[in-house]
DOVOSE-880831 format. One record per residue: residue in one letter; residue number from 1; x, y, z of N, C-alpha, C in turn. Coordinates in steps of 0.1 Angstrom, whole numbers, plus 5000, padded with zeros to 4 digits. Atoms other than C-alpha are relative to their C-alpha. Layout:
<banu><res>A</res><n>NUM</n><n_px>X</n_px><n_py>Y</n_py><n_pz>Z</n_pz><ca_px>X</ca_px><ca_py>Y</ca_py><ca_pz>Z</ca_pz><c_px>X</c_px><c_py>Y</c_py><c_pz>Z</c_pz></banu>
...
This chain:
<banu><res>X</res><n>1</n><n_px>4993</n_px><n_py>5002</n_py><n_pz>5013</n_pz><ca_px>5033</ca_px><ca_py>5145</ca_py><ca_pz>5007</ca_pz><c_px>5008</c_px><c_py>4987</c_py><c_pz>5001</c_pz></banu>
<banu><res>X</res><n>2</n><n_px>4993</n_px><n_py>5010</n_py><n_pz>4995</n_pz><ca_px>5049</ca_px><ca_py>5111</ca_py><ca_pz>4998</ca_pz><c_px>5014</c_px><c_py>5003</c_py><c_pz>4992</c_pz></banu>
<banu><res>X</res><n>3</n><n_px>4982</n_px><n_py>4995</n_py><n_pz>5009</n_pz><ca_px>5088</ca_px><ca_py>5109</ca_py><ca_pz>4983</ca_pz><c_px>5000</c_px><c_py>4983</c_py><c_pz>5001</c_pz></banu>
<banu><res>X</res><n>4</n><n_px>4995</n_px><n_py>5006</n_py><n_pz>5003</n_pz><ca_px>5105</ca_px><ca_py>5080</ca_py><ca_pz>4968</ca_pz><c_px>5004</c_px><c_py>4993</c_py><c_pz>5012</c_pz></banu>
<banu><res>X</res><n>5</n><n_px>4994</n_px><n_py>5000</n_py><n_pz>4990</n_pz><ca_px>5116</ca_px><ca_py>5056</ca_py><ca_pz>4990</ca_pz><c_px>4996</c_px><c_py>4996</c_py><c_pz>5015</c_pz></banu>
<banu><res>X</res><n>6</n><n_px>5001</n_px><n_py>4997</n_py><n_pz>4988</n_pz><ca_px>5097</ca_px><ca_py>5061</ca_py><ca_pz>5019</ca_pz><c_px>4991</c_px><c_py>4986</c_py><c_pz>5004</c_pz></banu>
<banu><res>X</res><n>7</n><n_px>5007</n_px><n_py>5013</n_py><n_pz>5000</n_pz><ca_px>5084</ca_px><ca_py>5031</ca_py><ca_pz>5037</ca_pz><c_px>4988</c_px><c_py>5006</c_py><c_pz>5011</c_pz></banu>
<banu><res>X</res><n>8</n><n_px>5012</n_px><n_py>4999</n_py><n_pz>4990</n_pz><ca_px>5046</ca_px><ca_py>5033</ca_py><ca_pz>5051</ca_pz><c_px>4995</c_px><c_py>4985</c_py><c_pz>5005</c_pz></banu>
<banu><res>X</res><n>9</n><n_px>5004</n_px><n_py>5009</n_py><n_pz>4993</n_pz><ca_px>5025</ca_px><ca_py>5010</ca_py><ca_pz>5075</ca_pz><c_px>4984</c_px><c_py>4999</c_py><c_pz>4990</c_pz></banu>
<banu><res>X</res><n>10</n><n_px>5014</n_px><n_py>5005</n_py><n_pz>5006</n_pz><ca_px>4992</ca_px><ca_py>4999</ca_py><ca_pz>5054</ca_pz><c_px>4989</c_px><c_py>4993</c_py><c_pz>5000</c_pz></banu>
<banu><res>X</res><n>11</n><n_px>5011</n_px><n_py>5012</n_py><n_pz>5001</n_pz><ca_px>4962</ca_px><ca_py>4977</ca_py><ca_pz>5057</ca_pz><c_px>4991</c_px><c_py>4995</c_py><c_pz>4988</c_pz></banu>
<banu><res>X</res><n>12</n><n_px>5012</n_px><n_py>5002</n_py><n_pz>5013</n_pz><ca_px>4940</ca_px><ca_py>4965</ca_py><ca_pz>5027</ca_pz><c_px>4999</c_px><c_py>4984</c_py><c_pz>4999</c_pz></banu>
<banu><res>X</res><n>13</n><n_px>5008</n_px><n_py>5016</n_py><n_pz>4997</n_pz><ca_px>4920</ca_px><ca_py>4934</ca_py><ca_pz>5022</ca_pz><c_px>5002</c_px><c_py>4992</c_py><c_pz>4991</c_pz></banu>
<banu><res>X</res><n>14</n><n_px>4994</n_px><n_py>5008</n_py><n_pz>5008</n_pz><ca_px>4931</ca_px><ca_py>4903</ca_py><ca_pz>5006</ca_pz><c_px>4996</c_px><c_py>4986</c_py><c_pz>5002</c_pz></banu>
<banu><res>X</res><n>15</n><n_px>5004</n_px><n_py>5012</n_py><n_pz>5002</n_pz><ca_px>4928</ca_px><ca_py>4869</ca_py><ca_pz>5004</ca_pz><c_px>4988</c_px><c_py>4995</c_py><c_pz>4993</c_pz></banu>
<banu><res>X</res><n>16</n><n_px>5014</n_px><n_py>5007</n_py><n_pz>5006</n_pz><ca_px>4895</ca_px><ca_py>4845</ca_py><ca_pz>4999</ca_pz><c_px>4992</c_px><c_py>5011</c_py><c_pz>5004</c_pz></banu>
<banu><res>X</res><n>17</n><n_px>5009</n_px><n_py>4989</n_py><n_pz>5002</n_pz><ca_px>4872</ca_px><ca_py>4872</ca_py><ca_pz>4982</ca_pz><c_px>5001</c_px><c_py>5011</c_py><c_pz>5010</c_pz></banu>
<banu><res>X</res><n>18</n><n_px>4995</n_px><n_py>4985</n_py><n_pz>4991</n_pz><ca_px>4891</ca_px><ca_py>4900</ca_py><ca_pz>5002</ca_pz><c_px>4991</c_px><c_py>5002</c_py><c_pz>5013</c_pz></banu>
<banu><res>X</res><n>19</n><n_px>5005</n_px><n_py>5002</n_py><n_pz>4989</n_pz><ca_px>4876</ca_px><ca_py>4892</ca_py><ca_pz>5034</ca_pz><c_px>5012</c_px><c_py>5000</c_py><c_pz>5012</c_pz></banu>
<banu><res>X</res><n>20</n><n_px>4991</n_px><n_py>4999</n_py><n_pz>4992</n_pz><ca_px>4909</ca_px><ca_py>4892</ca_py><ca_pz>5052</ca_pz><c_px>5009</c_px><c_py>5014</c_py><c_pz>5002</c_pz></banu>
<banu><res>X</res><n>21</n><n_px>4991</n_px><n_py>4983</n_py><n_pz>5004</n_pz><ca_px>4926</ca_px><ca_py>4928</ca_py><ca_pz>5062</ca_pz><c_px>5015</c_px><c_py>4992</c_py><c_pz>5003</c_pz></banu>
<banu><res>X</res><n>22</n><n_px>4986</n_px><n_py>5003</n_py><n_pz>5000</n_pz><ca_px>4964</ca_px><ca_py>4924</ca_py><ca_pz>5057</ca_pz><c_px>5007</c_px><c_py>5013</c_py><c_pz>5005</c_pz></banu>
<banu><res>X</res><n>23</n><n_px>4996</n_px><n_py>4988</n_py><n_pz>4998</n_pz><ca_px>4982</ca_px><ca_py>4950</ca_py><ca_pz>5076</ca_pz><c_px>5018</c_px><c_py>4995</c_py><c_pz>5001</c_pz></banu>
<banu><res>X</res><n>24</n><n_px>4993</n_px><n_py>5001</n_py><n_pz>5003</n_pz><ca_px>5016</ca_px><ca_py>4953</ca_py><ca_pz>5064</ca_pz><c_px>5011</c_px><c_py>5017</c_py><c_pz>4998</c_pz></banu>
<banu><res>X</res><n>25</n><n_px>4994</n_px><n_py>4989</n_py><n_pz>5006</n_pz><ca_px>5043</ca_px><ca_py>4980</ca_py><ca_pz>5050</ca_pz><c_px>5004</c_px><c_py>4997</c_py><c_pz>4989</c_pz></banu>
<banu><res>X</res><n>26</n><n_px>4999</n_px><n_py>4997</n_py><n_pz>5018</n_pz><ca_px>5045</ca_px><ca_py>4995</ca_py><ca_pz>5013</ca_pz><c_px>5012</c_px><c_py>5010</c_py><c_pz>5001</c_pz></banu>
<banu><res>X</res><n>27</n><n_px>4990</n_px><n_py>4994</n_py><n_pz>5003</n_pz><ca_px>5077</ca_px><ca_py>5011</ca_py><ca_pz>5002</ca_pz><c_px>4995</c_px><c_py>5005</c_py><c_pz>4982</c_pz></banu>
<banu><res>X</res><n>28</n><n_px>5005</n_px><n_py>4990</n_py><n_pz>5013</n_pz><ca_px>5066</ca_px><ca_py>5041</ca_py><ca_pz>4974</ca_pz><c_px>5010</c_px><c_py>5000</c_py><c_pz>4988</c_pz></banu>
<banu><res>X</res><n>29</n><n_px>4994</n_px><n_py>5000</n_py><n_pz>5014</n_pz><ca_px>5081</ca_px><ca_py>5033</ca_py><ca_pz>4941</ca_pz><c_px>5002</c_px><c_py>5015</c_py><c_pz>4988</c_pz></banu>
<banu><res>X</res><n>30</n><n_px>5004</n_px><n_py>4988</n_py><n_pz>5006</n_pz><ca_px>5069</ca_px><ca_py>5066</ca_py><ca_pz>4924</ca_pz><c_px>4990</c_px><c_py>5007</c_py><c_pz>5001</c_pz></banu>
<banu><res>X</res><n>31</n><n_px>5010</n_px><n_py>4989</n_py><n_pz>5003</n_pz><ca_px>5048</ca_px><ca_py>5097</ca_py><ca_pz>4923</ca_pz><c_px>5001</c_px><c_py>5009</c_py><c_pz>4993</c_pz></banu>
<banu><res>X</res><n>32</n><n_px>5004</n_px><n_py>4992</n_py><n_pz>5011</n_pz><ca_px>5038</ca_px><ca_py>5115</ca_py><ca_pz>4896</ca_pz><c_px>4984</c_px><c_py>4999</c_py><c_pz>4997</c_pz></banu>
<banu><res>X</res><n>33</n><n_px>5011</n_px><n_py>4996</n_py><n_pz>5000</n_pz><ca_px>5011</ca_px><ca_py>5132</ca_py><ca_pz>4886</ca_pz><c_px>4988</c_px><c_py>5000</c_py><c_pz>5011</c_pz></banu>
<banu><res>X</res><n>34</n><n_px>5015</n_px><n_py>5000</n_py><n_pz>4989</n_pz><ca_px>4988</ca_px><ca_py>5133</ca_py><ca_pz>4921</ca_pz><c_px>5000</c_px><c_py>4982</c_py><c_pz>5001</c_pz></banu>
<banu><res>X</res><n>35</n><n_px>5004</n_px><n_py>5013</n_py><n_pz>5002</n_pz><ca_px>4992</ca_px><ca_py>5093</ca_py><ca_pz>4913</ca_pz><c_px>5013</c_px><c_py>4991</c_py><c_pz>5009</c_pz></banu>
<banu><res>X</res><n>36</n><n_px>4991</n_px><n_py>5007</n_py><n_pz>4994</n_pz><ca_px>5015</ca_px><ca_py>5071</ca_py><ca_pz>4942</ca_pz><c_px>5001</c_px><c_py>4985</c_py><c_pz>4997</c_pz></banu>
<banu><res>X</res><n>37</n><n_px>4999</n_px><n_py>5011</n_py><n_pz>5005</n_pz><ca_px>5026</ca_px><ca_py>5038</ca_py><ca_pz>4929</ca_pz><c_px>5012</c_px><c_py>4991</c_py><c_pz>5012</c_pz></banu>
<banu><res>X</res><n>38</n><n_px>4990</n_px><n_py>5003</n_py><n_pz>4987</n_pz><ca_px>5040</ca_px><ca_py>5012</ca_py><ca_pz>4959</ca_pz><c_px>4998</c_px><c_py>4989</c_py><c_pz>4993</c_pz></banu>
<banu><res>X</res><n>39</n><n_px>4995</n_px><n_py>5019</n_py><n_pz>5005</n_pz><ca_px>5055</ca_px><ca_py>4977</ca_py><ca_pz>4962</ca_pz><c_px>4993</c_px><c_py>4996</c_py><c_pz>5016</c_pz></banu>
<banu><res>X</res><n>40</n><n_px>4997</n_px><n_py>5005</n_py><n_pz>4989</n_pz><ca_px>5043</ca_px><ca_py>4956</ca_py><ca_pz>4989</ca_pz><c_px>5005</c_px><c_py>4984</c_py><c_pz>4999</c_pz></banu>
<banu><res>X</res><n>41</n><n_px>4994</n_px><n_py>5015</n_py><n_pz>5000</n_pz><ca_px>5064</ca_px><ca_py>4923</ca_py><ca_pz>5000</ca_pz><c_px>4990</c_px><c_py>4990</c_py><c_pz>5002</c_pz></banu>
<banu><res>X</res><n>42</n><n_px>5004</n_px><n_py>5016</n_py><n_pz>4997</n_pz><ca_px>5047</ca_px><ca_py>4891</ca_py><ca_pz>5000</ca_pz><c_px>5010</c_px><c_py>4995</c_py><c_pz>5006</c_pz></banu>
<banu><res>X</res><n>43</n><n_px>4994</n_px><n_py>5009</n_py><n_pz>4990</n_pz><ca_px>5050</ca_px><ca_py>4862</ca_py><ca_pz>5024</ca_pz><c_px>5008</c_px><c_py>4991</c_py><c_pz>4990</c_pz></banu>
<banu><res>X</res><n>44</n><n_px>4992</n_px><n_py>5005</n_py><n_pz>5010</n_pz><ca_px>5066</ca_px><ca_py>4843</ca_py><ca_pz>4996</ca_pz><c_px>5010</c_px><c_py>5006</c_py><c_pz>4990</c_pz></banu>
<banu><res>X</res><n>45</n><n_px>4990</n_px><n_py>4997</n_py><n_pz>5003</n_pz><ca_px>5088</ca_px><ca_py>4863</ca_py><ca_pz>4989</ca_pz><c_px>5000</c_px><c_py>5008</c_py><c_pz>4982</c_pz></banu>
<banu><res>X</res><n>46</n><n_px>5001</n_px><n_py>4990</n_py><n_pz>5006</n_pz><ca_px>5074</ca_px><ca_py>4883</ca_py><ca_pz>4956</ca_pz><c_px>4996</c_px><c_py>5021</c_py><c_pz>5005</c_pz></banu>
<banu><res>X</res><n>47</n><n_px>5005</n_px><n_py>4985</n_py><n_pz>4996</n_pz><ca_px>5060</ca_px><ca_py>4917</ca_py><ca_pz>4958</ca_pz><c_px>4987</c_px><c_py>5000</c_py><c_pz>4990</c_pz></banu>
<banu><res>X</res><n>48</n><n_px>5011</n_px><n_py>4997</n_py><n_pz>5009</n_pz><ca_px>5026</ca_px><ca_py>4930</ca_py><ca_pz>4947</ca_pz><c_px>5002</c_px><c_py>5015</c_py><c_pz>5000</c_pz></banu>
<banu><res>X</res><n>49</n><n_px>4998</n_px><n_py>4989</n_py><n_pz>5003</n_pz><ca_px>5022</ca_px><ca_py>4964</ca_py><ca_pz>4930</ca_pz><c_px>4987</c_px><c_py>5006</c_py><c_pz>5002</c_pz></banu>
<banu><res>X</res><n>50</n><n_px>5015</n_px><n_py>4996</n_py><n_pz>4994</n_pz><ca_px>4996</ca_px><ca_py>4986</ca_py><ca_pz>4938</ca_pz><c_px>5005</c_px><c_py>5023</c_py><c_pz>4995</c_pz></banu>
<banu><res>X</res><n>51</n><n_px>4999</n_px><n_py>4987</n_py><n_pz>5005</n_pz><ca_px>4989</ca_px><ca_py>5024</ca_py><ca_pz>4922</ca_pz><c_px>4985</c_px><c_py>5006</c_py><c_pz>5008</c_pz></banu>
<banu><res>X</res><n>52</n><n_px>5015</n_px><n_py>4991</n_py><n_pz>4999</n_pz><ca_px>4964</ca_px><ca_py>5054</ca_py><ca_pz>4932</ca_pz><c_px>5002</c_px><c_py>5009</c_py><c_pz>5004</c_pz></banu>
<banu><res>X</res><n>53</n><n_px>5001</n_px><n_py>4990</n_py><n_pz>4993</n_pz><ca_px>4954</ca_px><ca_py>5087</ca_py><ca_pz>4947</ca_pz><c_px>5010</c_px><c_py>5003</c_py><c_pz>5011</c_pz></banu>
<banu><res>X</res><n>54</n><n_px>4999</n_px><n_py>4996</n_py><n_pz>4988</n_pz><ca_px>4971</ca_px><ca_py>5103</ca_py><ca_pz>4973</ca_pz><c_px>4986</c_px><c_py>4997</c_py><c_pz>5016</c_pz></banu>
<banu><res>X</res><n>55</n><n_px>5015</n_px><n_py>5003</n_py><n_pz>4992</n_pz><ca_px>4938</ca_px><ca_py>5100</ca_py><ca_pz>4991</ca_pz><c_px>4998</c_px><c_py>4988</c_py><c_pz>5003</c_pz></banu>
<banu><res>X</res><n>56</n><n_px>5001</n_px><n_py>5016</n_py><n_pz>4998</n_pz><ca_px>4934</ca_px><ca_py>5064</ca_py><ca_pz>4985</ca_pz><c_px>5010</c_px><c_py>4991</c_py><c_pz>5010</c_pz></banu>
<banu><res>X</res><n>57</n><n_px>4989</n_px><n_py>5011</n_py><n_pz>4992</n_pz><ca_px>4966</ca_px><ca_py>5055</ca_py><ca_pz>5001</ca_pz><c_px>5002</c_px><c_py>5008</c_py><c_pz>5014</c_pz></banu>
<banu><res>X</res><n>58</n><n_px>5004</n_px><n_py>4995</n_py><n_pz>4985</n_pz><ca_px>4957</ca_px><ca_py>5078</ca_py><ca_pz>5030</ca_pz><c_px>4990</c_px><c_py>4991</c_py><c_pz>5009</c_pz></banu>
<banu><res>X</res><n>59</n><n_px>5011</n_px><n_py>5009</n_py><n_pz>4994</n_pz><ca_px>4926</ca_px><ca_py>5055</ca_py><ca_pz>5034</ca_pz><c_px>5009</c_px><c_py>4985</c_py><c_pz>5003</c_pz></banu>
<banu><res>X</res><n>60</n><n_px>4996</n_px><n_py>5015</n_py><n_pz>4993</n_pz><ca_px>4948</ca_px><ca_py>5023</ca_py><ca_pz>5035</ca_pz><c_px>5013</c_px><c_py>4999</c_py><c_pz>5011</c_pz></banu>
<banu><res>X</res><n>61</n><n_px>4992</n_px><n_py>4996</n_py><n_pz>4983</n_pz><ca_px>4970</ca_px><ca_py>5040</ca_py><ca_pz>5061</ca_pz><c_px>4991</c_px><c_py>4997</c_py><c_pz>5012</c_pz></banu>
<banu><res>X</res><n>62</n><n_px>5010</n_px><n_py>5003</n_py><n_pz>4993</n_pz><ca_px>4940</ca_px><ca_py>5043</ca_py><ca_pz>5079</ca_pz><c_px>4993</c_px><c_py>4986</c_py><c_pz>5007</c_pz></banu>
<banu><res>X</res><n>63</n><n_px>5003</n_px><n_py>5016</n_py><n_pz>4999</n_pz><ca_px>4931</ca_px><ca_py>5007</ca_py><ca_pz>5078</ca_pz><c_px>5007</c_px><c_py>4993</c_py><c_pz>5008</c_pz></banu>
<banu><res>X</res><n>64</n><n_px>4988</n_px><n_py>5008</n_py><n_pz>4991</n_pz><ca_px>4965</ca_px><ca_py>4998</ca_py><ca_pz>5093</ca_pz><c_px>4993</c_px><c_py>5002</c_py><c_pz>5015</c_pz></banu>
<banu><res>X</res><n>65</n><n_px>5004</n_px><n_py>4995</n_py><n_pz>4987</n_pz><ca_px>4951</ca_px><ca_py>5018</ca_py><ca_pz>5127</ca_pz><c_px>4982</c_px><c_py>4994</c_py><c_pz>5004</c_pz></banu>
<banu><res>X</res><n>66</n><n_px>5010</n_px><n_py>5005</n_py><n_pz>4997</n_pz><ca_px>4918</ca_px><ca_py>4999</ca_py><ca_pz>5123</ca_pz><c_px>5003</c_px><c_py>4985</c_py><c_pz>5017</c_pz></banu>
């Protein structure tokens, strides 16, 4: 179960035509409804936003340990 708040370790693929794994940490903005919505920091200093499953963001945990 995630909570508010909590900061995880993640991997997911990005760059030119998402050929690059990015393993980083997401700090969880919100959950509702079965649906987790996170921030991750950019190197420049924005954030990108990123929503989905519990499941899904189990799999880009996973990726981190790749």
């Amino acid at each position: 179960m995630y909570e508010v708040g909590q900061t995880i370790n993640i991997g997911y693929y990005g760059g030119f035509c998402h050929q690059t794994l990015i393993k980083t940490q997401a700090e969880i903005t919100k959950v509702a409804f079965g649906i987790v919505h996170i921030r991750v920091k950019l190197s420049h200093g924005g954030y990108r936003k990123m929503f989905g499953y519990e499941k899904e963001l189990k799999e880009l945990e996973d990726n981190f340990n790749k």
